[in-house]
PyMOL Python script that loads the backbone (N, CA, C, O; Angstrom):
from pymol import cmd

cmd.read_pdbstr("""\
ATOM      1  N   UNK A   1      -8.670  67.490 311.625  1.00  0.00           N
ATOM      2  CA  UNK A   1      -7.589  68.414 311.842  1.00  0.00           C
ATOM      3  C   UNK A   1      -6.315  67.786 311.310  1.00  0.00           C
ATOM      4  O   UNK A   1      -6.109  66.574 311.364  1.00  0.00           O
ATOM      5  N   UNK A   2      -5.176  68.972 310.616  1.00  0.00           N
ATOM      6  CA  UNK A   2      -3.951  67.678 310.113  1.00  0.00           C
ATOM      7  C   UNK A   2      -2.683  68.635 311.284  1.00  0.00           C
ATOM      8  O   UNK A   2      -2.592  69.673 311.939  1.00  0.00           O
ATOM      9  N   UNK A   3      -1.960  67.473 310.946  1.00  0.00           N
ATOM     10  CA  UNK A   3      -0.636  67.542 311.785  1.00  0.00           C
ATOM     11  C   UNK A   3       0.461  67.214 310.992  1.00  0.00           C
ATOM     12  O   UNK A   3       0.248  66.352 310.140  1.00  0.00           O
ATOM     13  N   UNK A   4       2.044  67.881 311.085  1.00  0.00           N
ATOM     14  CA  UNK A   4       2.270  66.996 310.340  1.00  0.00           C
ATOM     15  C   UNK A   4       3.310  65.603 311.148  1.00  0.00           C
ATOM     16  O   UNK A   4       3.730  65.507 312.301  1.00  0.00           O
ATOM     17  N   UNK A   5       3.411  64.940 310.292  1.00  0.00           N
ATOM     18  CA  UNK A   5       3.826  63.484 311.310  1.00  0.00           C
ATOM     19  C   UNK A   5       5.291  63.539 310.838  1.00  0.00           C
ATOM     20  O   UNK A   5       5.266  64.140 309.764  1.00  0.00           O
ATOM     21  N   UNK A   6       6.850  63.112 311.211  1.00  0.00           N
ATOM     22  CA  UNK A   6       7.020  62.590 310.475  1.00  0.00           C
ATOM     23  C   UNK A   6       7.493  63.666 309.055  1.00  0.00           C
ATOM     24  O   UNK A   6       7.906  63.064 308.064  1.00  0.00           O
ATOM     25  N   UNK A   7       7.447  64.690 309.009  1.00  0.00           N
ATOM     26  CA  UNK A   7       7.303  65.590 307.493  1.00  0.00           C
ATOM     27  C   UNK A   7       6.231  65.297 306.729  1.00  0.00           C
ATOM     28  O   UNK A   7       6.019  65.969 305.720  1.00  0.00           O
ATOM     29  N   UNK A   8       5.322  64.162 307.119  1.00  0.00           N
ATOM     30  CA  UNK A   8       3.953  64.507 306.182  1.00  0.00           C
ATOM     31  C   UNK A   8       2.956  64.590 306.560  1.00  0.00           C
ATOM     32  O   UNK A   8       2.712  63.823 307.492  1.00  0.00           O
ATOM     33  N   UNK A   9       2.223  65.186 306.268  1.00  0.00           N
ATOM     34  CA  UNK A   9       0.928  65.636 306.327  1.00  0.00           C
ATOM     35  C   UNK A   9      -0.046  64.266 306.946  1.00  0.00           C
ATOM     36  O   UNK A   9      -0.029  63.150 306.428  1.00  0.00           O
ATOM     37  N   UNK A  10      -0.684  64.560 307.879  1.00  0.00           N
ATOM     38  CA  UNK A  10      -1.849  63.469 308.555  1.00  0.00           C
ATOM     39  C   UNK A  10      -2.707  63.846 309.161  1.00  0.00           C
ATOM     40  O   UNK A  10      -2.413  64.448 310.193  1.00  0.00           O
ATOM     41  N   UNK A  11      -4.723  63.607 308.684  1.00  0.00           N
ATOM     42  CA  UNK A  11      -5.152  64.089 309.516  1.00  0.00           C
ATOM     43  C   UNK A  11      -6.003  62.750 310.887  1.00  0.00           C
ATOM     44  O   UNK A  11      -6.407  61.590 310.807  1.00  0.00           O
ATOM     45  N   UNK A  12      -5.947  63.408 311.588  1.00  0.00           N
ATOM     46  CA  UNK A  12      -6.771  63.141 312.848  1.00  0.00           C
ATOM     47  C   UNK A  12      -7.504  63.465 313.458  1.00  0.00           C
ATOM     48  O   UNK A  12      -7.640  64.689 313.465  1.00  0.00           O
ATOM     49  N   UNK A  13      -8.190  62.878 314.111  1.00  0.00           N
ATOM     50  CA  UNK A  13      -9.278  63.286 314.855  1.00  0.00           C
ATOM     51  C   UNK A  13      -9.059  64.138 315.896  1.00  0.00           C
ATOM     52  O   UNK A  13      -7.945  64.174 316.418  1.00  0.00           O
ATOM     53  N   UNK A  14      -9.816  64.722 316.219  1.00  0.00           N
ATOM     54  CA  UNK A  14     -10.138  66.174 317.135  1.00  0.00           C
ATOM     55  C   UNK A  14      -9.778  65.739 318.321  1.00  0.00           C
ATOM     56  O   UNK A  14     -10.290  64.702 318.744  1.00  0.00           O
ATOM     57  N   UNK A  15      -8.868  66.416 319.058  1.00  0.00           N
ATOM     58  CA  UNK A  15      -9.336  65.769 320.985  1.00  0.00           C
ATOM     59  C   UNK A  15      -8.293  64.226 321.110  1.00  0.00           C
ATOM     60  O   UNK A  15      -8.229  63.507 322.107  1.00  0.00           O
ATOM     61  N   UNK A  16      -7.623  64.040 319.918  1.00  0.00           N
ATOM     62  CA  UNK A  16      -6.398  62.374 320.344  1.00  0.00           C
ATOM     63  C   UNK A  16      -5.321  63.161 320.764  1.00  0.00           C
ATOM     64  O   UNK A  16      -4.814  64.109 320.165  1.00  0.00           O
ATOM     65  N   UNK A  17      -4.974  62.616 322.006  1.00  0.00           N
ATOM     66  CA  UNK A  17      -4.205  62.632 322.556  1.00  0.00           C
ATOM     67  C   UNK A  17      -2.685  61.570 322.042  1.00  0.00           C
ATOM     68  O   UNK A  17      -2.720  60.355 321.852  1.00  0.00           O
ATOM     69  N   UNK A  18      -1.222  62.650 321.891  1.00  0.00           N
ATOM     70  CA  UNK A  18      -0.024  61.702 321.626  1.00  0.00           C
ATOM     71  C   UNK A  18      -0.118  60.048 321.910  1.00  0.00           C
ATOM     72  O   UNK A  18       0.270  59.361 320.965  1.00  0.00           O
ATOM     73  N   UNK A  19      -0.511  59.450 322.901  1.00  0.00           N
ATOM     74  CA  UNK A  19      -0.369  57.910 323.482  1.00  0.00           C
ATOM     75  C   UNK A  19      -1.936  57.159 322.231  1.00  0.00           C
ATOM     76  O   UNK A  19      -1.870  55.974 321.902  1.00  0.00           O
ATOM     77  N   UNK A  20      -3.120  58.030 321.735  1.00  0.00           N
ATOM     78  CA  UNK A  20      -3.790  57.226 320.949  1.00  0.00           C
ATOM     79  C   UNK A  20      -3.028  57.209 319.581  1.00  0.00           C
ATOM     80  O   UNK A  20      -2.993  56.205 318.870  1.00  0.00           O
ATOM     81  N   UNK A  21      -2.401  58.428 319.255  1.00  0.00           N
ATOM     82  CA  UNK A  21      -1.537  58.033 317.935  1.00  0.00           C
ATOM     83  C   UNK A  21      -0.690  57.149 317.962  1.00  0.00           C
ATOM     84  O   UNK A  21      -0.667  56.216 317.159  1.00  0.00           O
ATOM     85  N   UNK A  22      -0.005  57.290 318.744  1.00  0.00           N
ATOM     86  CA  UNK A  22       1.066  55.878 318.857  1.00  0.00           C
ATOM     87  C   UNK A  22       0.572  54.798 318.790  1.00  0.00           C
ATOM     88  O   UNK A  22       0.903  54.049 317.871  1.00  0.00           O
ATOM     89  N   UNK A  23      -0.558  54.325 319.944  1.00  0.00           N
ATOM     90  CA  UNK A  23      -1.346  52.949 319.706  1.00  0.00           C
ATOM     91  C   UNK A  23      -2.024  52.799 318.263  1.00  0.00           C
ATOM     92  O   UNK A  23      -2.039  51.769 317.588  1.00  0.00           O
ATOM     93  N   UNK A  24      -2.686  54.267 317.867  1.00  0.00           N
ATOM     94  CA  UNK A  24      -2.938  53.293 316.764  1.00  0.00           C
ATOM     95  C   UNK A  24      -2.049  53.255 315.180  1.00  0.00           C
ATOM     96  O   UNK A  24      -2.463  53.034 314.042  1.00  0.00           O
ATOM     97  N   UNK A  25      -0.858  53.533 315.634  1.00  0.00           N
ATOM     98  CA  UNK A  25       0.123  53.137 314.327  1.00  0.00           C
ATOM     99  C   UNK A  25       1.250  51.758 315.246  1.00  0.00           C
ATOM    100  O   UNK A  25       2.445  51.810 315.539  1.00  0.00           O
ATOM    101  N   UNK A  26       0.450  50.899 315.421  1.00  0.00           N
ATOM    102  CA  UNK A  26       1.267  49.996 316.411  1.00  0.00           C
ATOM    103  C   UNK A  26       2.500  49.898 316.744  1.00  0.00           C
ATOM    104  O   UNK A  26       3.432  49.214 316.321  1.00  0.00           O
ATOM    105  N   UNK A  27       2.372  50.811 317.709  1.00  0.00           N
ATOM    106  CA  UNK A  27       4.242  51.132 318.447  1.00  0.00           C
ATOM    107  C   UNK A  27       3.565  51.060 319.660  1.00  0.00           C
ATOM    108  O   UNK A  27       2.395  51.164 320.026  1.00  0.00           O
ATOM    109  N   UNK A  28       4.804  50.818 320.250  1.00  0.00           N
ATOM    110  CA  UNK A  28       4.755  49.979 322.025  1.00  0.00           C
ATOM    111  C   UNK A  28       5.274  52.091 322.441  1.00  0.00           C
ATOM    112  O   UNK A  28       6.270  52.665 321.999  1.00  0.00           O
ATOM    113  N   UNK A  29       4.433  52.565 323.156  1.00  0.00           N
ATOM    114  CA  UNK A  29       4.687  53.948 323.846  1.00  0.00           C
ATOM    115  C   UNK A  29       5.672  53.738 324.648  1.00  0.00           C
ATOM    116  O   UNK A  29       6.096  54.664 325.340  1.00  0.00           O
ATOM    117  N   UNK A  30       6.232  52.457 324.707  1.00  0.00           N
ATOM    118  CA  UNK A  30       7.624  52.472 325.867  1.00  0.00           C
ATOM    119  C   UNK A  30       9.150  52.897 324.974  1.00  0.00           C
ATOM    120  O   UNK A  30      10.202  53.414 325.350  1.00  0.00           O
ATOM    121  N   UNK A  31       8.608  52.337 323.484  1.00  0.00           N
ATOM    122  CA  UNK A  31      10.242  52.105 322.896  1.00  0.00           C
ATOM    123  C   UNK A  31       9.901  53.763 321.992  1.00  0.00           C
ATOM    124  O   UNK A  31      10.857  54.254 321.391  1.00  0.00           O
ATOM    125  N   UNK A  32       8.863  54.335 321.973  1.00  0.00           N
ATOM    126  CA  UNK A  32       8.744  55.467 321.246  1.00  0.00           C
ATOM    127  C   UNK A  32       9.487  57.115 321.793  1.00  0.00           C
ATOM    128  O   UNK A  32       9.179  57.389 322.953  1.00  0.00           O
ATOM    129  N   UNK A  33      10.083  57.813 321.324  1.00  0.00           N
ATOM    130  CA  UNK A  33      10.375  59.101 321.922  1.00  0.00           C
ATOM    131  C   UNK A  33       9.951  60.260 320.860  1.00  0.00           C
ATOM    132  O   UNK A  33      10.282  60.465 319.692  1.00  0.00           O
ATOM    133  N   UNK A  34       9.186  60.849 321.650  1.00  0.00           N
ATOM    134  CA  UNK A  34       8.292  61.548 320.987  1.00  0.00           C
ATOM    135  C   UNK A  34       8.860  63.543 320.592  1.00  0.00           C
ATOM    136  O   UNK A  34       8.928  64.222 321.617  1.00  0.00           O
ATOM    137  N   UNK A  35       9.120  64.116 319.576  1.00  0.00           N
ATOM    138  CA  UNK A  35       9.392  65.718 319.561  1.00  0.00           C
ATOM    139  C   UNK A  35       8.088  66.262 318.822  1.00  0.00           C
ATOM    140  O   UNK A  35       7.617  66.102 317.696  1.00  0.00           O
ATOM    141  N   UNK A  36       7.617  67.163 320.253  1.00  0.00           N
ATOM    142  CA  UNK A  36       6.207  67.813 319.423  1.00  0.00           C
ATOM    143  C   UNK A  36       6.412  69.257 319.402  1.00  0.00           C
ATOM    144  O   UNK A  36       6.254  69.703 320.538  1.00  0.00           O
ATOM    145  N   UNK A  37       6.699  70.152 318.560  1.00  0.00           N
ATOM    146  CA  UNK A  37       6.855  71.162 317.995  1.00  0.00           C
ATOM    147  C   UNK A  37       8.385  71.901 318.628  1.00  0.00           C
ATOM    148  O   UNK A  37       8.464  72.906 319.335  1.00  0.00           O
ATOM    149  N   UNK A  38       9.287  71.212 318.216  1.00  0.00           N
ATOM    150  CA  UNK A  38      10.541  71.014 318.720  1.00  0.00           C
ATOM    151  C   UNK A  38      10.672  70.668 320.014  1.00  0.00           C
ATOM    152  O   UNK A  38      11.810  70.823 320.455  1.00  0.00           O
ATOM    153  N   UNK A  39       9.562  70.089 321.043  1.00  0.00           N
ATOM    154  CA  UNK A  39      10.023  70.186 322.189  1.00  0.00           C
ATOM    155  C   UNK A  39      10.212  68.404 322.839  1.00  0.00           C
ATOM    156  O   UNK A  39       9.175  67.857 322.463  1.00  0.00           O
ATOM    157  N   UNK A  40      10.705  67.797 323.285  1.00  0.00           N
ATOM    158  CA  UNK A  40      10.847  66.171 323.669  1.00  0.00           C
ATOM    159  C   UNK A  40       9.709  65.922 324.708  1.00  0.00           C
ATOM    160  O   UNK A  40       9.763  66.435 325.826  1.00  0.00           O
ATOM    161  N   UNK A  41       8.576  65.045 324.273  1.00  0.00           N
ATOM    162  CA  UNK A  41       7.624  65.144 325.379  1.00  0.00           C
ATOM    163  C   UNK A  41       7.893  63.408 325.966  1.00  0.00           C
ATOM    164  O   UNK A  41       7.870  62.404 325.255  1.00  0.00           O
ATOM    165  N   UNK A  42       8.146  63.473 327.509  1.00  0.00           N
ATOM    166  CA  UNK A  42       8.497  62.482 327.750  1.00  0.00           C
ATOM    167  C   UNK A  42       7.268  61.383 327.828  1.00  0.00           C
ATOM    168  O   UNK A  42       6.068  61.555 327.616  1.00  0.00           O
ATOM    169  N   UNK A  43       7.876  60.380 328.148  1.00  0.00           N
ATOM    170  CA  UNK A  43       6.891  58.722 327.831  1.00  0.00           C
ATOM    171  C   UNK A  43       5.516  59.207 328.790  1.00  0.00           C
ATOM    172  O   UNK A  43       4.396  59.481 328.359  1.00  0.00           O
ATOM    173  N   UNK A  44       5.859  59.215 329.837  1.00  0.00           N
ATOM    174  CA  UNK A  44       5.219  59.895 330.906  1.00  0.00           C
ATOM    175  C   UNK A  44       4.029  60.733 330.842  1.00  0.00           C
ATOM    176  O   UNK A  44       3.100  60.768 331.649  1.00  0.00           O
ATOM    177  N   UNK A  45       4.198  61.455 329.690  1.00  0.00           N
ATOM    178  CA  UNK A  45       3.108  62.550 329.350  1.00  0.00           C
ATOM    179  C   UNK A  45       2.049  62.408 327.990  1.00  0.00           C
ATOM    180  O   UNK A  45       1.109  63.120 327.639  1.00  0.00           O
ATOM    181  N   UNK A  46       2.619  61.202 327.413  1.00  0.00           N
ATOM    182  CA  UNK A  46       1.742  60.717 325.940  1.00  0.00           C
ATOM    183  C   UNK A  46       0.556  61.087 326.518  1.00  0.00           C
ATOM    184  O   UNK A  46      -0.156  62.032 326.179  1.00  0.00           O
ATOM    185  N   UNK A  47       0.328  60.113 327.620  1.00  0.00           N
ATOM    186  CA  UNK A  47      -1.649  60.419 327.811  1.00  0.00           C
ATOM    187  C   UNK A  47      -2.289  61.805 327.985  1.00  0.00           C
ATOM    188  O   UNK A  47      -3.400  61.900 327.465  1.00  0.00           O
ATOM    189  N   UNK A  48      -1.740  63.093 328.718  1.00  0.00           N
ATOM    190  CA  UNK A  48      -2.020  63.922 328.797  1.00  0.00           C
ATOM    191  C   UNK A  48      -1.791  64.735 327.963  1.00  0.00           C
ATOM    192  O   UNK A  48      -2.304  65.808 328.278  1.00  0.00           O
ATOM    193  N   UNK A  49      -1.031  64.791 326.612  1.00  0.00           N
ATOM    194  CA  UNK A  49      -0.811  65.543 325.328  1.00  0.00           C
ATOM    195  C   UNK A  49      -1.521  65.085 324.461  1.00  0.00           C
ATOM    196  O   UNK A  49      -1.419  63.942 324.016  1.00  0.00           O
ATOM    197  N   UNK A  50      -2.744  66.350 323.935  1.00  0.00           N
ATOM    198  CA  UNK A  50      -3.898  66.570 323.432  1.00  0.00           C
ATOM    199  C   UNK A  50      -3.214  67.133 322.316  1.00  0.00           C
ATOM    200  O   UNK A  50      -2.565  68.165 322.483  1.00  0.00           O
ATOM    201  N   UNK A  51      -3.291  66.471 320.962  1.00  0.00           N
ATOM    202  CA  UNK A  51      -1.978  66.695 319.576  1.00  0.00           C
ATOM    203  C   UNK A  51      -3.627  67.801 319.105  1.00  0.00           C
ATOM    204  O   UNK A  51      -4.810  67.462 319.162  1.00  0.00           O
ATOM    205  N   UNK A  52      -2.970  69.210 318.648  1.00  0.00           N
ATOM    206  CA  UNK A  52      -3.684  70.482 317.762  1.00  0.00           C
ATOM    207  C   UNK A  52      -3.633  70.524 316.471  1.00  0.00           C
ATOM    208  O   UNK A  52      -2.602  69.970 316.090  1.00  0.00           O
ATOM    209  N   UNK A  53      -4.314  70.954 315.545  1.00  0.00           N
ATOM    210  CA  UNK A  53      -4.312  71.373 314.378  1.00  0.00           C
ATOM    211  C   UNK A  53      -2.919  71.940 314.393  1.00  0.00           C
ATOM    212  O   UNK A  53      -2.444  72.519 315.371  1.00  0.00           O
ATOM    213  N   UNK A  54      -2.313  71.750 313.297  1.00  0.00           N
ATOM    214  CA  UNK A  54      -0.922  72.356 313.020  1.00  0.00           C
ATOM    215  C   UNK A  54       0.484  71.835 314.219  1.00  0.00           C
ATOM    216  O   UNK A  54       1.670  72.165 314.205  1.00  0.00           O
ATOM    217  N   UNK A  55      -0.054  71.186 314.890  1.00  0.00           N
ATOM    218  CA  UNK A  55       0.918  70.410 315.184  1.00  0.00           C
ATOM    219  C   UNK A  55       2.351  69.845 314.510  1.00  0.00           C
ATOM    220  O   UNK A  55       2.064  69.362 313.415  1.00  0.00           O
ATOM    221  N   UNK A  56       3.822  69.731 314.782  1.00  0.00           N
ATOM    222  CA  UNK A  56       4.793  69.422 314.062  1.00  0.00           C
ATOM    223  C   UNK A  56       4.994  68.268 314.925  1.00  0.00           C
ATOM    224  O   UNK A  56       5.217  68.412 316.126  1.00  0.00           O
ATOM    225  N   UNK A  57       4.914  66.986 314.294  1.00  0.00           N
ATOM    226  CA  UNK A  57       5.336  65.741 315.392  1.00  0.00           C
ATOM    227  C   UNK A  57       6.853  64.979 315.012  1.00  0.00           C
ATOM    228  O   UNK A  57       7.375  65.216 313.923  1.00  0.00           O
ATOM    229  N   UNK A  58       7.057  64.688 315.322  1.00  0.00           N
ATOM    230  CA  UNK A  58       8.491  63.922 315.297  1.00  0.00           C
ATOM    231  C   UNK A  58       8.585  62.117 315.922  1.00  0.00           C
ATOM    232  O   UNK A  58       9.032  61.898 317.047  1.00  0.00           O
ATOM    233  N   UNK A  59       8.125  61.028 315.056  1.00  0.00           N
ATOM    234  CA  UNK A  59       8.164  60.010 316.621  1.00  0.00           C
ATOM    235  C   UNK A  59       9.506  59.196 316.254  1.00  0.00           C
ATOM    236  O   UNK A  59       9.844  59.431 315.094  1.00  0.00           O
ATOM    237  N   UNK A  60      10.026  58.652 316.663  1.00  0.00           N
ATOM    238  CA  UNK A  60      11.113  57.392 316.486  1.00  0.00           C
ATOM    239  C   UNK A  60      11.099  56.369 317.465  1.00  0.00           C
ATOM    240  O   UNK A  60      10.753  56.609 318.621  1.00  0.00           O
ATOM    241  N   UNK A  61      11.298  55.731 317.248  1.00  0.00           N
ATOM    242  CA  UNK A  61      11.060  54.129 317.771  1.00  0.00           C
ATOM    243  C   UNK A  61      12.142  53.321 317.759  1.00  0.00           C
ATOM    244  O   UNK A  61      12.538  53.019 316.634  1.00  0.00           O
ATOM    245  N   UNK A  62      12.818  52.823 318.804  1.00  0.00           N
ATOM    246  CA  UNK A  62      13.610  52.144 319.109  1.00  0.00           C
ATOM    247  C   UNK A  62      13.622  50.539 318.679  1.00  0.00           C
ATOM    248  O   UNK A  62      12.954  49.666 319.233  1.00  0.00           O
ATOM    249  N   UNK A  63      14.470  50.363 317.643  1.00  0.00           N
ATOM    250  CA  UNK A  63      14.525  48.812 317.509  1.00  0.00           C
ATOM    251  C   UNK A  63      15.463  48.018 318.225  1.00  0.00           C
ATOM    252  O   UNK A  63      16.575  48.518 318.396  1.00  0.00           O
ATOM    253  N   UNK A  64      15.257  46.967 318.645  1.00  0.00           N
ATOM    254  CA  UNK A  64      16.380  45.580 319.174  1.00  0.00           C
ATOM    255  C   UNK A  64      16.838  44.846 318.204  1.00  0.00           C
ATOM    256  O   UNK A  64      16.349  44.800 317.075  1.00  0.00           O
ATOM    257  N   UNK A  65      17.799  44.237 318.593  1.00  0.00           N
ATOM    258  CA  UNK A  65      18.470  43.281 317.407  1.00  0.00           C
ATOM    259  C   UNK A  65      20.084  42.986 317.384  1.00  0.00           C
ATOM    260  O   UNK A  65      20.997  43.593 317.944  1.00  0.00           O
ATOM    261  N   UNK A  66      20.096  42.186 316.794  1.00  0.00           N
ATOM    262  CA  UNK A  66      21.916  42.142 316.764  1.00  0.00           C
ATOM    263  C   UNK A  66      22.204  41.360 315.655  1.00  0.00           C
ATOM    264  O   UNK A  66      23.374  41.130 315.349  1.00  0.00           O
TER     265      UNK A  66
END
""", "prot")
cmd.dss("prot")
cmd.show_as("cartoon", "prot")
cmd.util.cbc("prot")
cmd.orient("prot")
């Protein structure tokens, strides 16, 4: 199934849930904030958001530093 990530196109597997995409593009789900089809899905809910065909994802990731 594709989604798009990001503005591009990605497909994935059937049934991953938001929190397995994140793990497996190695981002820490704490520093990530997630917009899935314009809507802000909080940290809280990665595990229970089951990402669909045609999905619009949005992730950004918080860096540290000075």
């Amino acid at each position: 199934m594709h989604i798009t990530l990001n503005g591009k196109n990605r497909q994935i597997a059937p049934g991953q849930t938001l929190h397995d995409l994140v793990l497996s593009m190695n981002l820490d789900p704490a520093v990530v904030v997630a917009e899935l089809n314009s809507d802000i899905v909080p940290g809280t809910q990665f595990a229970a958001t089951v990402l669909r065909d045609g999905d619009r994802l949005e992730l950004l990731s918080f860096v540290g530093g000075g």
